[in-house]
C-alpha positions, 0 to 999 in steps of 0.5 A, spaced: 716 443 517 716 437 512 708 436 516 706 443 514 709 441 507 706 435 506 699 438 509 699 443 504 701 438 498 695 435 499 690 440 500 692 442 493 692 434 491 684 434 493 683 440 490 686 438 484 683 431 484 676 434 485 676 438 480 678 433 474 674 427 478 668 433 476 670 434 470 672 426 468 664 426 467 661 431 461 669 429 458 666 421 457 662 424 451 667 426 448 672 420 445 678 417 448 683 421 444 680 427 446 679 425 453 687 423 455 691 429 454 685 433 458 685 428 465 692 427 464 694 434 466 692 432 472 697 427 473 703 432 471 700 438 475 701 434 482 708 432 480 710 439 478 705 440 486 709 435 489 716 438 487 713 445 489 711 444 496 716 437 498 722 439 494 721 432 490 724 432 484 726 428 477 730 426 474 730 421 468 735 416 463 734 413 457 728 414 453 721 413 450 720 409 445 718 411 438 714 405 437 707 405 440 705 401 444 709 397 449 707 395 456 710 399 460 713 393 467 715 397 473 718 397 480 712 399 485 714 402 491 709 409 492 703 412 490 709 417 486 710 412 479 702 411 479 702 419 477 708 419 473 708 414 469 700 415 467 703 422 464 709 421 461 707 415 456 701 417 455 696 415 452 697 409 457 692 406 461 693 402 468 693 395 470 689 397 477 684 394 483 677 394 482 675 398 489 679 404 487 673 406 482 669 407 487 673 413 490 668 419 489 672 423 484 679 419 484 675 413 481 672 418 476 678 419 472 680 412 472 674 410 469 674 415 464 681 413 462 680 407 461 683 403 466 683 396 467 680 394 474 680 387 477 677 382 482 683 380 486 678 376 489 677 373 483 683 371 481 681 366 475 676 371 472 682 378 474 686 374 468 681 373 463 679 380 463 687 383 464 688 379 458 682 380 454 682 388 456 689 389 455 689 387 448 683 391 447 688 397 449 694 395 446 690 394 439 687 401 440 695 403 440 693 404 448 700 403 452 699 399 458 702 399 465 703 393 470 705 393 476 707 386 477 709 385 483 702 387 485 702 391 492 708 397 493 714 394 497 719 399 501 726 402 498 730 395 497 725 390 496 723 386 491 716 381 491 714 376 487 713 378 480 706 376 477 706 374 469 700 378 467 704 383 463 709 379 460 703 374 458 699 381 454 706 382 451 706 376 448 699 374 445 699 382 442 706 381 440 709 388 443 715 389 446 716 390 454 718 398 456 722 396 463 721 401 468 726 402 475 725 408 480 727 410 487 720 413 487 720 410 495 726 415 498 721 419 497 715 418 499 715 411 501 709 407 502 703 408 507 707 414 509 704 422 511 711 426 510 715 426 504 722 427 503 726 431 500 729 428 495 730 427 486 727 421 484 731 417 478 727 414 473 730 409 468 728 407 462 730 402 459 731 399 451 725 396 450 724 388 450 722 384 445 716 379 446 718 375 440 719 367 441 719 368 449 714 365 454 711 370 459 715 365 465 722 368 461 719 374 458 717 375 466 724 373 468 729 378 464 724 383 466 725 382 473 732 381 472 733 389 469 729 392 473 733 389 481 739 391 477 738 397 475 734 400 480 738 407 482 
């Protein structure tokens, strides 16, 4: 049964993903304030799709900041908190791998979103442009989304957190939006089935960057999340 439901969750993500990745070309016509809400549906559609066929569920504690913008730092443990959290603090754009553009479709919607994508072959060159291209965002009152600990890591993990997010907060002088979730109970990484299951995300008070290097801000980042990562 969860095969038959998974197969079913993804015919509608492809469909859905085609018809937005089409729809991504004649909407970069149109500025970025108009572009977001449009594409970001997509997102929010394949969350409520998820639920619909996987029986996936959320639930969130705490609350979005008044003040725009922050960067958004979360635990990486499935494709599910690269969808969610896209939507849920628009507008926001994502911190993410260069190769991920050129997906027909997929890669589309990235672009037209404003998306910062890197060389991870580079990487001298990858933190120049995180930086230069994060502030750009931040002072267009964009938020922006880091994973800092780069590649997803299963339920219970924790890897290396990179200070590539503390290090835009820093120099834009914004604070950093904590993120932790449980997104891998549910649809762990690399994995075809799903599992039914409520996803926990929680948000936490937002951490001034004032007065901290991004080693610390990093740090106490990295603290929260391991402590409160349901």
């Amino acid at each position: 049964m969860h095969a038959i439901r998974a197969c079913l969750f993804y015919l509608g993500y492809a469909l859905s993903g085609i018809f937005f990745g089409i729809l991504a070309l004649p909407l970069w016509l149109l500025p970025y304030r108009f572009r977001y809400p449009i594409l970001g549906r997509w997102n929010q559609f394949t969350i409520f799709w998820l639920r619909l066929c996987c029986g996936i569920k959320v639930e969130i504690k705490g609350a979005m900041p008044k003040n725009l913008p922050f960067v958004v730092m979360a635990n990486h443990q499935s494709p599910w908190e690269t969808i969610f959290l896209q939507y849920y603090f628009e507008p926001i754009c994502t911190i993410l791998k260069r190769e991920l553009l050129r997906i027909p479709f997929f890669g589309w919607g990235l672009m037209s979103l404003d998306s910062i994508a890197i060389d991870r072959s580079n990487p001298r060159e990858a933190i120049k442009m995180v930086r230069e291209q994060g502030l750009n965002r931040l002072n267009r009152g964009i938020n922006v989304l880091v994973f800092p600990e780069g590649t997803r890591k299963n339920y219970g993990e924790s890897g290396k957190y990179a200070r590539s997010g503390a290090d835009i907060a820093i120099a834009a002088g914004v604070p950093v939006l904590p993120i932790a979730h449980n997104a891998g109970l549910a649809w762990p990484a690399k994995t075809f089935l799903k599992r039914p299951a409520t996803v926990t995300v929680v948000i936490g008070e937002p951490i001034s960057s004032e007065g901290l290097n991004s080693r610390e801000l990093t740090q106490q980042v990295k603290q929260w999340v391991e402590s409160n990562t349901p």
